[in-house]
Structure formats: C-alpha cells, structure tokens
C-alpha positions as CSV (number, residue, x, y, z in Angstrom):
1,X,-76.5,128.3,21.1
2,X,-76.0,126.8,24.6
3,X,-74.5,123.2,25.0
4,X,-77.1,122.5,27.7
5,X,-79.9,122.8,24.7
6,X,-78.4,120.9,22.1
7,X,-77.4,118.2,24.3
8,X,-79.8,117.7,27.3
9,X,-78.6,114.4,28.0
10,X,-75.0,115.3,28.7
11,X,-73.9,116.2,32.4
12,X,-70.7,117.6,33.4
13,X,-69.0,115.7,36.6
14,X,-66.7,115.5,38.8
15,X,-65.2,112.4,40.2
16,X,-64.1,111.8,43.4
17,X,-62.1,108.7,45.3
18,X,-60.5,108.2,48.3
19,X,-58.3,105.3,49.8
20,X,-57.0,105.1,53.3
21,X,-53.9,102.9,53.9
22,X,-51.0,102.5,51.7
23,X,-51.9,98.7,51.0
24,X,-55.2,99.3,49.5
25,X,-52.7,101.8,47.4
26,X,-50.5,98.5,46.7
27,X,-53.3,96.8,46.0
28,X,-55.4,99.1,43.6
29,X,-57.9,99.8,45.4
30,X,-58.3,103.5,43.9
31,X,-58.2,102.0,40.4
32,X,-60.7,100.3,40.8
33,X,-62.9,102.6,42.3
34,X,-62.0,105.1,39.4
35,X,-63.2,102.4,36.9
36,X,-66.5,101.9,38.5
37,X,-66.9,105.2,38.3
38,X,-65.7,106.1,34.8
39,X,-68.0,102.8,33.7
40,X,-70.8,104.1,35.7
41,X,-70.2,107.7,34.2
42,X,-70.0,106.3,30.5
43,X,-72.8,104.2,30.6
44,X,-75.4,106.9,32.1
45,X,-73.5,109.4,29.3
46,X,-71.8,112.1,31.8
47,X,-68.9,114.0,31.0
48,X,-66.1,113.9,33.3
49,X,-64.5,117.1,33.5
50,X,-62.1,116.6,36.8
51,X,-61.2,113.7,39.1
52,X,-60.0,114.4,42.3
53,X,-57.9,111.7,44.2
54,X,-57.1,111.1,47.8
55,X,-54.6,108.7,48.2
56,X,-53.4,107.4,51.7
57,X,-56.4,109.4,53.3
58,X,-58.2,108.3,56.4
59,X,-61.9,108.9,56.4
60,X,-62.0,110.3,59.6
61,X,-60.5,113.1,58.4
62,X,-62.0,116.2,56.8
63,X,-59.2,118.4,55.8
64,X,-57.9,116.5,52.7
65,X,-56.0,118.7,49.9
66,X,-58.3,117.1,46.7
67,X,-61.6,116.9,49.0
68,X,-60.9,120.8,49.7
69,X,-59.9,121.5,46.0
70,X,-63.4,119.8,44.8
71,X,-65.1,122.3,47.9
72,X,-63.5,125.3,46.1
73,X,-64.1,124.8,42.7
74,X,-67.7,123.7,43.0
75,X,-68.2,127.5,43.7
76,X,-67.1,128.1,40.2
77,X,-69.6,125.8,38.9
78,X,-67.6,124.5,36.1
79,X,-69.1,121.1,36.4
80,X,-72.3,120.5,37.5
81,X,-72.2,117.3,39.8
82,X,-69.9,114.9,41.8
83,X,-69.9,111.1,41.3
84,X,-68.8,109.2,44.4
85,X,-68.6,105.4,44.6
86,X,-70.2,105.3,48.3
87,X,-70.8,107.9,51.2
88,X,-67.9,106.1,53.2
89,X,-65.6,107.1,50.3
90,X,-66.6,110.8,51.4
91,X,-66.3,110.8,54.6
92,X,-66.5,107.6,57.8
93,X,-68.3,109.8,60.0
94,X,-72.0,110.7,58.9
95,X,-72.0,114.3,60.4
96,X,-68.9,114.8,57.8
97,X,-71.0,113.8,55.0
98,X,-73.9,115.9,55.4
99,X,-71.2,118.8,55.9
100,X,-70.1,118.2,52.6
101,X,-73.1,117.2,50.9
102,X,-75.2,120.2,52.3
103,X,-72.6,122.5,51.4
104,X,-72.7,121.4,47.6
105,X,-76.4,121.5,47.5
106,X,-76.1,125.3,48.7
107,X,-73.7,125.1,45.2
108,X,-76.2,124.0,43.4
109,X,-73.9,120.4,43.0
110,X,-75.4,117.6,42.6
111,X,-74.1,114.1,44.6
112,X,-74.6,111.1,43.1
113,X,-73.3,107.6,44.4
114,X,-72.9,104.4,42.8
115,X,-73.7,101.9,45.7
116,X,-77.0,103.9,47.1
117,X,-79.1,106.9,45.6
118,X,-78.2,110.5,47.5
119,X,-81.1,111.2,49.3
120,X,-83.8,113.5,47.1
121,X,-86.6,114.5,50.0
122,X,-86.8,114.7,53.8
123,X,-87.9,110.6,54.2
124,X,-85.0,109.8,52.4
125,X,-82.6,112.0,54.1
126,X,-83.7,110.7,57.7
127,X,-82.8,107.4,56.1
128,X,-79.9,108.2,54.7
129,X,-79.2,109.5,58.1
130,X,-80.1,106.5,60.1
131,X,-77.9,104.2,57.5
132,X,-74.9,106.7,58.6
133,X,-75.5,106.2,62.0
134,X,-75.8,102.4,61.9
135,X,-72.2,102.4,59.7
136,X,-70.5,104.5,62.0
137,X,-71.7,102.6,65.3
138,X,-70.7,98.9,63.5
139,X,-67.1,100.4,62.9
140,X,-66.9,101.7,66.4
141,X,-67.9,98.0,67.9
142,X,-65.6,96.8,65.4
143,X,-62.5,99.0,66.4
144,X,-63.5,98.1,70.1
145,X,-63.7,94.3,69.2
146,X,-60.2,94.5,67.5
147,X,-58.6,96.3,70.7
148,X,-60.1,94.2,73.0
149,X,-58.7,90.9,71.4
150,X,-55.6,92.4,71.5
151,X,-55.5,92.9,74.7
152,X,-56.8,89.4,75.4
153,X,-53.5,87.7,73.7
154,X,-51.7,90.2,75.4
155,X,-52.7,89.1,78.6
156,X,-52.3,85.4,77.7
157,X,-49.1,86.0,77.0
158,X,-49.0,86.1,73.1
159,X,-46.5,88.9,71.8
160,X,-48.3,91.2,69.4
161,X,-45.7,92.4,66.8
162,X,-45.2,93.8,63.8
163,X,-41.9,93.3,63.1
164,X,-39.4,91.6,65.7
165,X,-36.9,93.3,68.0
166,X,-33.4,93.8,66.1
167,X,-31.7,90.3,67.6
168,X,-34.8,87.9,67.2
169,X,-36.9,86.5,64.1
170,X,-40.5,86.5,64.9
171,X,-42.2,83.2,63.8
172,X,-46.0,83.8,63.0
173,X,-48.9,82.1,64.1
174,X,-48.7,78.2,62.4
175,X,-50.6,75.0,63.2
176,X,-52.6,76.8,65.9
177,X,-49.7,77.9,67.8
178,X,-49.4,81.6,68.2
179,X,-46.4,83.9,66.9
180,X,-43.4,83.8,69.1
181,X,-40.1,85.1,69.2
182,X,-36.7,83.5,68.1
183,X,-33.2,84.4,69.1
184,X,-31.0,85.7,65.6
185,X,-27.4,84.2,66.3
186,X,-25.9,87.3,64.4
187,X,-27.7,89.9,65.5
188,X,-27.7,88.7,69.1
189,X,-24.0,88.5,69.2
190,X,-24.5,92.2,67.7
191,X,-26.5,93.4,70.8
192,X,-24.4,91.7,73.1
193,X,-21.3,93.8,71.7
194,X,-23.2,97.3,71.7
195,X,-24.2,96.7,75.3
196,X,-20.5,95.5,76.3
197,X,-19.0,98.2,74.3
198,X,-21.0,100.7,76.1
199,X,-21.2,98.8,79.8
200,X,-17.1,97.8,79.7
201,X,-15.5,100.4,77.3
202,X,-17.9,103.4,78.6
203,X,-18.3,104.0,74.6
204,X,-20.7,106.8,73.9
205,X,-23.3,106.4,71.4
206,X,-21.7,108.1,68.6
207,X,-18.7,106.2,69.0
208,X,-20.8,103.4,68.6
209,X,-22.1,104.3,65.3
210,X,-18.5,104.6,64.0
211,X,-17.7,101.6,65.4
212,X,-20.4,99.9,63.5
213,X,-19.6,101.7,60.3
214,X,-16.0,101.1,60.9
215,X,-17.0,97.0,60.6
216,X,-20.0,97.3,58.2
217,X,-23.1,96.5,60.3
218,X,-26.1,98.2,58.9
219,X,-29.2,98.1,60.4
220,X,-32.3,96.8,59.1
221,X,-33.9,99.2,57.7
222,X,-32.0,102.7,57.1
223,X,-32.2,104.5,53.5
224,X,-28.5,105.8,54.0
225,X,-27.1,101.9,55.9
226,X,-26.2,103.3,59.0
227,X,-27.2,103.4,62.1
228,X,-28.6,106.1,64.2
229,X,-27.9,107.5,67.7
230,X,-31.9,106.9,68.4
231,X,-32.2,103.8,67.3
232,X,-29.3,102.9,69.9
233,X,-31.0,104.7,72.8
234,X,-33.9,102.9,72.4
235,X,-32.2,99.2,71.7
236,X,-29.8,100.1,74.8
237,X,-33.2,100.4,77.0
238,X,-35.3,97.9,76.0
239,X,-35.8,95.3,78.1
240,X,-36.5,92.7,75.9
241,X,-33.4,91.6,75.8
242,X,-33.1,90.1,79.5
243,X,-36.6,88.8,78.4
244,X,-38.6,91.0,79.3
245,X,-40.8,92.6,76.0
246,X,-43.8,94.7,76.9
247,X,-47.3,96.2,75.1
248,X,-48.8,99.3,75.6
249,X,-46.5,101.2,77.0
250,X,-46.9,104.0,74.9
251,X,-50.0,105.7,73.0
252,X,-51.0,108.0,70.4
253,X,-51.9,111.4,71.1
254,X,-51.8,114.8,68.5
255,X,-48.9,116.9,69.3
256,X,-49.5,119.9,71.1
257,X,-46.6,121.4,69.7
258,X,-45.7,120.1,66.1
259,X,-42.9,120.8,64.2
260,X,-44.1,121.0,61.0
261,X,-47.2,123.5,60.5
262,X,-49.0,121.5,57.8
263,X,-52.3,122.5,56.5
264,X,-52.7,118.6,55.7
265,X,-51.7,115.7,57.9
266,X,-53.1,112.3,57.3
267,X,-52.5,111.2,60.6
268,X,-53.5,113.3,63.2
269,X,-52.0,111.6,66.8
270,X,-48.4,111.7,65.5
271,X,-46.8,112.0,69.0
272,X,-46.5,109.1,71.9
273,X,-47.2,109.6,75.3
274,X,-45.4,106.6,77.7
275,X,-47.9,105.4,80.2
276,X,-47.2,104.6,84.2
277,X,-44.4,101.7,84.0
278,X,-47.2,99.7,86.1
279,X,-49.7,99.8,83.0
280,X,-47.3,97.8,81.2
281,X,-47.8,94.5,79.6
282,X,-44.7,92.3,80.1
283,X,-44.6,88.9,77.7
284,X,-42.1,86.7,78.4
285,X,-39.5,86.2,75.4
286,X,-35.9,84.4,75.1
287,X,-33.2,86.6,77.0
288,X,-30.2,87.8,75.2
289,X,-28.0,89.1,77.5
290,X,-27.9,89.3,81.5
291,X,-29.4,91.7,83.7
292,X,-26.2,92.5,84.9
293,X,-24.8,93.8,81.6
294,X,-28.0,95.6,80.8
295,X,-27.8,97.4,84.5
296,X,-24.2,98.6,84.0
297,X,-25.1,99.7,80.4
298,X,-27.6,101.8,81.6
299,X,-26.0,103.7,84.4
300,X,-23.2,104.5,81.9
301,X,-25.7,106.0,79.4
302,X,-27.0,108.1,82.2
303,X,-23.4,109.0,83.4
304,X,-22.7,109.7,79.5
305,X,-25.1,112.3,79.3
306,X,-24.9,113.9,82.7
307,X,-20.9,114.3,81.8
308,X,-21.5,114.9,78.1
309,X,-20.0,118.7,77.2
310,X,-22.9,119.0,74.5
311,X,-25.3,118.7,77.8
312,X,-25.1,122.6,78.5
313,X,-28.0,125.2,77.7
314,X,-26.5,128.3,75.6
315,X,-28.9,131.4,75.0
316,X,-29.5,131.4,70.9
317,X,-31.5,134.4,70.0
318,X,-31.8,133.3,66.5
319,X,-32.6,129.4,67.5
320,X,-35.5,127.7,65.2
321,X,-35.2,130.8,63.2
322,X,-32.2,130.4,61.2
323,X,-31.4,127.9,58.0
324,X,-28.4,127.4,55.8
325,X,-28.7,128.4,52.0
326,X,-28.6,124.5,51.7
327,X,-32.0,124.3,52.8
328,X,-31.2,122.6,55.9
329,X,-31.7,125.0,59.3
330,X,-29.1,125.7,61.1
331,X,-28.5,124.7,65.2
332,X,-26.9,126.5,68.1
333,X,-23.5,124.4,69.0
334,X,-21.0,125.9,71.9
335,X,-17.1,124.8,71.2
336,X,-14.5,125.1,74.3
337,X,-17.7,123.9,76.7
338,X,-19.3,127.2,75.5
339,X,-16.8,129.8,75.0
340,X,-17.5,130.3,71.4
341,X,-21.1,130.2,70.0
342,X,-22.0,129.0,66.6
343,X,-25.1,128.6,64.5
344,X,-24.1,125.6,62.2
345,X,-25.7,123.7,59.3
346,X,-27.1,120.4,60.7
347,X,-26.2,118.9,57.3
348,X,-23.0,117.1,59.1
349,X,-25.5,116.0,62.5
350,X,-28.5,114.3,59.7
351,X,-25.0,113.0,57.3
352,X,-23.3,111.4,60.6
353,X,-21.3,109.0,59.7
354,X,-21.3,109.4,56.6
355,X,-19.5,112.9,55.1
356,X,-21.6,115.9,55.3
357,X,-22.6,117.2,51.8
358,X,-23.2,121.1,53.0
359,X,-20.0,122.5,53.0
360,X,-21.3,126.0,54.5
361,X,-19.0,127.3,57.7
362,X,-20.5,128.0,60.9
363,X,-21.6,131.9,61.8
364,X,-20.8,133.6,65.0
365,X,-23.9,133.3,67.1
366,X,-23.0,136.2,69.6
367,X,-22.5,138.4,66.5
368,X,-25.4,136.9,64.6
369,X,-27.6,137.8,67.8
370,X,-26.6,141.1,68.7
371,X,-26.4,142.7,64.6
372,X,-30.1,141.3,64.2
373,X,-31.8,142.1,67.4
374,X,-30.0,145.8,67.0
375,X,-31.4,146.0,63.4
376,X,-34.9,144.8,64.4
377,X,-34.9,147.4,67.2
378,X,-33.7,149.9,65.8
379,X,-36.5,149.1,62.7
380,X,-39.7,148.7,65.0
381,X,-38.2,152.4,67.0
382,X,-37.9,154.2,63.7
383,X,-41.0,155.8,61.9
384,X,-38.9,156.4,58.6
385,X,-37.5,153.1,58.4
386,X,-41.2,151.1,59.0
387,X,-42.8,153.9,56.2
388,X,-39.8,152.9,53.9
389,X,-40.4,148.8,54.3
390,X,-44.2,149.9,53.5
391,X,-43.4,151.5,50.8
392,X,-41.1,148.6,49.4
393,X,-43.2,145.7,50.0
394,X,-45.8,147.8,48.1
395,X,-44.1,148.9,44.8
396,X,-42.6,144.6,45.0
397,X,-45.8,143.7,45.0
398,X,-47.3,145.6,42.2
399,X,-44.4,144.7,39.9
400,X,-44.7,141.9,40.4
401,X,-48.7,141.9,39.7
402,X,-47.7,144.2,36.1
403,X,-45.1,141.9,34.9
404,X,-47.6,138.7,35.8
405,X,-50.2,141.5,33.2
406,X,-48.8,140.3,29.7
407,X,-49.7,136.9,30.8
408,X,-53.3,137.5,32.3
409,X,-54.0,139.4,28.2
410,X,-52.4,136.1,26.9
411,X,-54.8,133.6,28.6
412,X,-57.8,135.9,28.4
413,X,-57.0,135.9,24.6
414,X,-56.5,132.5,24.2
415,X,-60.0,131.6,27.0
416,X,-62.1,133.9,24.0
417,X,-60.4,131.6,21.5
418,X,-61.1,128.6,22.8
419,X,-65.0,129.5,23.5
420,X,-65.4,130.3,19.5
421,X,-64.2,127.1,19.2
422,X,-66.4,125.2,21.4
423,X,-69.4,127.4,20.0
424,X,-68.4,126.1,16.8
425,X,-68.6,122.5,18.1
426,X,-71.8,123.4,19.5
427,X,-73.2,124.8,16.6
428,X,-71.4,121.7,14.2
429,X,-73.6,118.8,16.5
430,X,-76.7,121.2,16.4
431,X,-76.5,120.6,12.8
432,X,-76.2,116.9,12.5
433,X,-72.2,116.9,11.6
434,X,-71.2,114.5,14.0
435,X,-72.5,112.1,17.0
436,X,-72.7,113.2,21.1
437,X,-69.6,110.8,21.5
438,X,-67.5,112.8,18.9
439,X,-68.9,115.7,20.3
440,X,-67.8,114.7,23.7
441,X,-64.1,113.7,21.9
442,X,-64.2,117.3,20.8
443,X,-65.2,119.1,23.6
444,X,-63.6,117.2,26.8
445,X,-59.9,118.7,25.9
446,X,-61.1,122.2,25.2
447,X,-63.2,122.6,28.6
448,X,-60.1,121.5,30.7
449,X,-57.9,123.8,28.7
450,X,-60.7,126.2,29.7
451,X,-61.1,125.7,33.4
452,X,-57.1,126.0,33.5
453,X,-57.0,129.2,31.9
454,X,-59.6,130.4,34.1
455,X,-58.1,129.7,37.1
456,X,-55.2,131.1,36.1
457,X,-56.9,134.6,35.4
458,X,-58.7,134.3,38.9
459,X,-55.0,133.5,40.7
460,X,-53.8,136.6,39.2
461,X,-56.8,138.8,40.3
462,X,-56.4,137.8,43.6
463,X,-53.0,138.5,43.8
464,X,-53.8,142.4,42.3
465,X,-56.8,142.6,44.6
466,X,-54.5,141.4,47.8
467,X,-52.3,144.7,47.1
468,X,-55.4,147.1,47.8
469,X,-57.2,144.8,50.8
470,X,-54.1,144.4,52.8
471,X,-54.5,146.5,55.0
472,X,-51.6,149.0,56.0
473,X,-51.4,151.1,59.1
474,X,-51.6,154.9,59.4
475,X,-48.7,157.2,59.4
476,X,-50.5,158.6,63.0
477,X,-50.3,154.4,64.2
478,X,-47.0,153.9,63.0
479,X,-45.4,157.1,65.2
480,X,-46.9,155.8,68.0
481,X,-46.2,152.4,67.5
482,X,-42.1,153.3,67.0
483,X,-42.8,155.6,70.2
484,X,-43.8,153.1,72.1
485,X,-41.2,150.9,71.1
486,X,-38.1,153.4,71.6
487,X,-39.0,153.4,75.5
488,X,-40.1,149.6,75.3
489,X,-37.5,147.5,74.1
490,X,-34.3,149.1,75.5
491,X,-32.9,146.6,79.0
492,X,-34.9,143.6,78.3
493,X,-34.0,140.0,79.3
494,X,-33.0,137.2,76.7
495,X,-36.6,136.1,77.7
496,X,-38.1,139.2,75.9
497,X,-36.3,139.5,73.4
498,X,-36.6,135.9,72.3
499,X,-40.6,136.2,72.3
500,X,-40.1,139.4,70.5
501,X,-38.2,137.9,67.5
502,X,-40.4,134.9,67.5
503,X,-43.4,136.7,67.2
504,X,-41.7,139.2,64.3
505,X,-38.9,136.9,62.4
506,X,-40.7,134.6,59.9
507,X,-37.4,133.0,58.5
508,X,-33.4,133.8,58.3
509,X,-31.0,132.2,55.7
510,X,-27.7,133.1,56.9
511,X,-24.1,132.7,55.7
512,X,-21.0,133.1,57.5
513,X,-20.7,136.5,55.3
514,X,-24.4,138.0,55.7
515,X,-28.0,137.6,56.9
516,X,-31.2,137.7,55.0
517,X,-33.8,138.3,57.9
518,X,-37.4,138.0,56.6
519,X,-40.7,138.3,58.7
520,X,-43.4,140.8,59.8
521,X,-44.3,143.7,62.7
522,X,-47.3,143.6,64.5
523,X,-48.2,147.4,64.4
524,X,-51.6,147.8,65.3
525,X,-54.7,145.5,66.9
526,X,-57.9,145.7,67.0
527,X,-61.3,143.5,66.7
528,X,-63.7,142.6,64.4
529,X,-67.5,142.2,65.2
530,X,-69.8,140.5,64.0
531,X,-73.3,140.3,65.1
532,X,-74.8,136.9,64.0
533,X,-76.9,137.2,67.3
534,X,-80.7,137.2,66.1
535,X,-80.9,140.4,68.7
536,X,-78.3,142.0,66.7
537,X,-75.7,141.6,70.3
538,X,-72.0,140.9,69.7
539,X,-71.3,137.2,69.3
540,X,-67.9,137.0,68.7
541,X,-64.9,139.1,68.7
542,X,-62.5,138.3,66.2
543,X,-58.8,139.8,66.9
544,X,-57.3,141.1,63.8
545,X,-53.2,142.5,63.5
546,X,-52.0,144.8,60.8
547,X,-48.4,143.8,60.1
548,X,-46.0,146.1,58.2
549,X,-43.7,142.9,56.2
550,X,-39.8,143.6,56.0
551,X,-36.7,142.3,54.6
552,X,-33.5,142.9,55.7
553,X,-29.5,142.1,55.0
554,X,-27.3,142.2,57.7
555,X,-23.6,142.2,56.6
556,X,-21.6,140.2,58.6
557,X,-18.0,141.3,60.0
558,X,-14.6,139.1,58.6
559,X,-13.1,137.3,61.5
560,X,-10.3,138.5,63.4
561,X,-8.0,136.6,64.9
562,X,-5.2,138.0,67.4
563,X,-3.2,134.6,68.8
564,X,-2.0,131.8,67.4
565,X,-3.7,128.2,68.1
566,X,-0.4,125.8,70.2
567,X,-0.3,122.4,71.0
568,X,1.3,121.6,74.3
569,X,2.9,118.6,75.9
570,X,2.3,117.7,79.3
571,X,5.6,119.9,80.3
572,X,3.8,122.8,78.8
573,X,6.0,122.6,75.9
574,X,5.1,124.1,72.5
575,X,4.9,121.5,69.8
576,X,2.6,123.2,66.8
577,X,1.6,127.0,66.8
578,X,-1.4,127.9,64.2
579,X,-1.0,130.9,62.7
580,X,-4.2,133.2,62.5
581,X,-3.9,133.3,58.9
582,X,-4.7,129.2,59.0
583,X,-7.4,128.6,61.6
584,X,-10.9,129.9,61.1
585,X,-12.2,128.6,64.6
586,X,-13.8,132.1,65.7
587,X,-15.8,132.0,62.5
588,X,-16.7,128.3,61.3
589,X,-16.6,126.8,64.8
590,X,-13.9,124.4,63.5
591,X,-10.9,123.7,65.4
592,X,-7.2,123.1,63.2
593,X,-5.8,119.6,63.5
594,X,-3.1,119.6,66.2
C-alpha cells in the first residue's frame, strides 16, 4: 500500500532559508523565517523532511554549500517540493532564480513561496519575471543612492567610520552635528611613543611588539592581546595622525590568486586594490603628532627593511608545498644571511610574542630539496616504479572499498527494516488505528533515518565505482612517458624544476627525520569532444589528464657536525667553544646561546 494513496493530503518538503549578514544572524532573522515556514507548512499539512540553512550568505551568490546540497538531493526525489519564504530568500538576482527554479522543475520539484504564488503558466512566469526585474533594478538604485551619499559627506568633510583610528574616540552623529573624531589621551601618548621609538631609537617593528608586551599594552582588538607587526605598519603610515585621514583609498576586488582554494566563499572581492594617491579623500581630523616625527619614522621603516637580513630571496624548491605534522606549513628561513637553509614551522612567526606551541625543529632545505626532486625524477623516469605506485594506489583503494562492505550489508539490512516498518505504519492508518498527525509522529523519524542510510549506501557505491572509472594509463603510455622524461628533466633550472613540483606535489608533511611527499603525475593528455552543435560540428574541446597518484617517504640523513661553535672577543679571543655534540644548528636552524 503506497503512502501517497492512503494519505493524498500529505506532501513531503523541503525547507529552505537564507540570511546574509551576521546581524540579521544576531538578530534572528533565520528563526523567524524558519517559523513562518514551519507555521505555513503545518497549517497546509506538509511534511517537512529536510531544512537546509544558509547562514551569513549573500544573495548574490549562487554557490552556497546548503543551496547546492538541496540541488543534489532533489535528484533523489526524497521529498517532493521546496518551501521558500520569498524568491529574494533564493537568490537577489532574478536570472539566479529561474536557474534554480527551472532546474527543479526538470526534477519534477515543486517551489512554493509564502509571500507570492510560484508562477504555474507562461502569463504568470512573464510576471514573475517582470517583478524580478523591478526588485533587482530598486536594489541597484538603492546601492547607488547609498554610495553616492557617501561620497557626498565625504566631500563635505564628514569622516565616514566604522570604528575610530587607534588614538581617537569617534563621537557619532548627535543633535544634528555629524560624527567626528576625538583625541584618546592614552592611546595618543601610545602612538606618539611607537613613532619616537621607531623615528629616535631606529627600533624595528618586532622590537616594538616586545616592547609593548614587555609593558602590557594590548591592542584593541586581538584574540591572543598582542600586537602585530601589520597592524604597526599600517598605524606607522597612516596619516591621520598629523591630521590628515582619507576615504577611498582602497577598493574591493576578487583575488586573482587566493590563498585558500575554497569551493565556498561568502564574500567574493576579498582583496584591496589602493587607488592613485590623487583619488584620495582627505578629511581633516585633530593631529597627534608632527609631520616631522612622522617623516623621520618613515624613512627609518624604509631603511629597516632595505637593511633587514630577512630581506634576501633564497631558492626553496619545496616552498608552499611543505607543512609541519602540527598542521601549520612550514616557511623557507636563511640563518648566517643565507648560509644555511631551513624549512621551519611558522608556529613561532603566528605565536610571536607569545611562546611557540610547535616544538618541531627545522629541516635542512638544501637536503630536503635535492632527496625530493631526485626521488620525483627518478619516479616519473622509471616505468617500474610508476606501474608499482599504480598498482598500490589500486589494491589501497579497493581495501579500503571491502572493509567500508560489512557496513554497506549493515545499512542495507537495517534500510529493508525500516521500510517494513513504515509499510506497517501505512498499512496501521489505512485501517483507521490512528490519526494523519500520529501518523506523521510515526513516520517523520523513520524517513530521515531512511534518507541517511541511503545516502550512505550511494557514498559507498561511488567510492567502488571511482576504482573502475578512474582512468589509468597504458603500460605502452607509461614507457614513453618515463622515456621522455629520462632525456627531459636532467640540467634544468630552479625555474623548471619549481613548475615541475608544483604541478606534481599535492602536499608534504615533513619532519626533521623524514618526508611524506604526496601528489599526482600527469602521464598522458588528451581531449574530449563533444558535439552539442545542432550540425553535429565540435563545439568544445575539453582537455582531460590521466594522473598516476603516488606517495612517497623520503628518510632524512642525522646531522653531522665537524667544528665546534666559539665565541670571540673583539681580540679574537676564545671565550665559549660548543661542542658538536650540543649545537643542532645545521639541522633545526637554531643557533646555541653564546
């Protein structure tokens, strides 16, 4: 007996809700559209099965991790439509929303709102349309309205702030007067000692930090209380403090070159681009220190880092590449202005001034360089050794798919379980036992126990399908791949080789004792047509690389040391000799006490 026939009424649903900006978060904005929606749900006698929740989420933003997760499982068809509060809540932009709607109608889904009715025929999709259209356009005049009023204060010489320069309290708009700034007696007489400490002494930013952790200044806002090397650059060139504040100096832009590789970001224009200095917006404000003083401190920030020993470029093979078993990545750092090379955990540089909790030693980056380069070389030149990684990436994977097999039985015992038992409901309200709200008591639990089960069973049929659609190369491909790479990577520049690891080397956790190198070889290319011409002519080419995944563990070599570590006088004296039995600066990058 099939639920849909006993209970015509009831319709399974999914729930969706969306809020943009962490204060409608604060404020509970996404409760309360959940509760018009369960209330709306409830009262028309739907079932929700799922609610999917994007919190913090611009609407000018497709890509959204529970938007996409609705997208995917409405090809399962486990519920049978979505309940929105309003289009907006969807998407901002109207050619997003018919993206998504259209592609849940080709799901057989069905969209329902709570503010408007989804469109049902072609008049009322053209008006649905034209509604979009009109919403869209109002919050583009809007967004142009807002920008252009700021500009206007700007101009009149209002400063536009949302939270005052460290050394002044800004004092909002009152009685008609417009915000302003006002000079902080403590933090002013801070500033003026970072700028004399750096203009008189010729202190150095770091030494700066300690000094202000040595007397117990925090910052303003800092989840560890100290201060940060940045946050003085930028306080050190701000012009503000002779009175001078600006606007617009900067703006927003996507990076071209992020980072983080995120398949979600809420924010897309994460970077800053500075405009011409002669774009700027200057607003007058109360000066803290002199021009003077704020000259002298910046030629000796200049002169700091033009004579700063950390201002040399080193070639690190490995650089971006490598991480500490900490988690943390490691960074290229040359002690004795770059006589020894070291790859070490930038635990200590994030920690700084406080200790560093990582207590892993630093790893010889000649050594590291040379050992993996050689082993990738001599991997990508050998036929034996890229048939061997084959073969072990291939017998890992399908363990790993026949140990996850007891479990796949398990659940598909348990799925045929639970569907006797929601038959038996089924068959229980067909009979009159109990009402369609006990029913739906019953029955709510037992389908999301369901849905979970049966996504486990699909993750674990993908993962034994992915072993026979991967595809591998040929033994034939493979010779001439290690061929070609025998005469082709011997006498290369640090260029080459760098763009050859970077294009092979997913990831390497090192310790000062071994390597773990993980990553993948591009063995053979070719392209993928497909003719969605209506003439049946090659549209698009689609480039597609078979890569051969390997793992390797490079054993790294104990330190050797042949001379002892002295400490002269200016006579040339000996007053302390290290023995090579207590220094470990050729491995760790640490030098001894003297």
């Amino acid at each position: 007996m099939n639920h849909e026939e006993l209970v015509p009424s009831t319709k399974l649903i999914a729930i969706y809700a969306r809020v943009s900006t962490a204060r409608q978060e604060e404020e509970g904005t996404v409760e309360t559209q959940l509760t018009a929606l369960r209330d709306f749900a409830r009262q028309r006698g739907y079932s929700i099965v799922k609610e999917y929740i994007d919190e913090g989420w611009s609407g000018d933003i497709l890509v959204r991790p529970s938007l996409d997760q609705l997208r995917q499982d409405a090809r399962e068809k486990t519920w049978q439509a979505v309940l929105v509060y309003d289009p907006d809540r969807l998407a901002r932009r109207y050619s997003y929303q018919e993206l998504v709607m259209d592609e849940l109608r080709e799901a057989e889904i069905e969209i329902i709102f709570v503010t408007v009715s989804a469109p049902k025929n072609s008049e009322e999709k053209i008006l649905h349309g034209v509604r979009g259209l009109f919403a869209e356009y109002e919050r583009a005049k809007i967004a142009e309205r807002f920008r252009l009023g700021k500009l206007r204060k700007v101009k009149e010489g209002h400063i536009l702030v949302s939270e005052a320069l460290y050394g002044y309290n800004y004092i909002p708009k009152l009685d008609g007067r417009h915000g302003y700034y006002e000079i902080n007696p403590e933090e002013a007489r801070i500033v003026k000692s970072i700028f004399t400490w750096v203009a008189d002494d010729g202190c150095t930013l770091r030494k700066i930090v300690r000094k202000l952790q040595g007397l117990g200044i925090k910052p303003r806002k800092s989840k560890r209380g100290v201060w940060n090397t940045s946050t003085l650059s930028t306080l050190l060139r701000h012009k503000g403090y002779i009175g001078e504040a600006h606007w617009g100096a900067s703006y927003a832009v996507a990076p071209q070159h992020p980072i983080k590789q995120d398949a979600y970001r809420k924010v897309k224009k994460t970077s800053r681009r500075m405009r011409p200095g002669e774009e700027w917006f200057i607003i007058p404000v109360p000066a803290i220190i002199d021009k003077a003083l704020f000259e002298r401190a910046r030629a000796q920030l200049d002169a700091n880092f033009a004579l700063s020993q950390r201002n040399r470029k080193n070639q690190y093979l490995l650089a971006g590449k490598i991480g500490c078993v900490c988690g943390r990545s490691r960074s290229g750092e040359g002690v004795l202005r770059g006589k020894h090379l070291y790859y070490r955990c930038t635990d200590r540089v994030l920690s700084f001034p406080l200790p560093a909790t990582c207590k892993e030693r630093g790893i010889n980056a000649r050594i590291a360089d040379r050992l993996v380069w050689d082993k990738i070389a001599d991997l990508m030149g050998s036929e034996e050794l890229l048939s061997e990684q084959i073969r072990r990436w291939l017998g890992t994977r399908r363990a790993k798919v026949q140990s996850s097999g007891g479990d796949v039985a398990a659940a598909e015992k348990e799925l045929a379980a639970l569907k006797v038992q929601e038959d038996r409901y089924n068959k229980a309200y067909g009979a009159g036992l109990f009402t369609v709200e006990q029913l739906r008591e019953y029955t709510t639990p037992l389908r999301e126990k369901l849905t979970s089960l049966k996504n486990t069973i699909a993750s674990a049929q993908q993962q034994t399908n992915a072993i026979y659609v991967t595809e591998m190369p040929s033994a034939d491909e493979i010779k001439q791949f290690s061929d070609a790479a025998q005469t082709a990577l011997h006498n290369l520049s640090f260029q080459a080789r760098r763009a050859i690891l970077l294009n092979t080397v997913e990831k390497i956790v090192g310790t000062p004792q071994e390597l773990q190198v993980h990553g993948y070889i591009p063995v053979k290319d070719h392209v993928e047509f497909k003719t969605s011409h209506r003439h049946g002519v090659s549209a698009t080419r689609h480039p597609k690389t078979c890569h051969i995944p390997f793992e390797l563990c490079i054993a790294l070599p104990a330190p050797r040391y042949e001379r002892n570590i002295e400490s002269r006088d200016r006579n040339g004296r000996i007053l302390r000799s290290v023995p090579p039995a207590e220094h470990r600066s050729c491995l760790d990058g640490t030098m001894p006490s003297l």
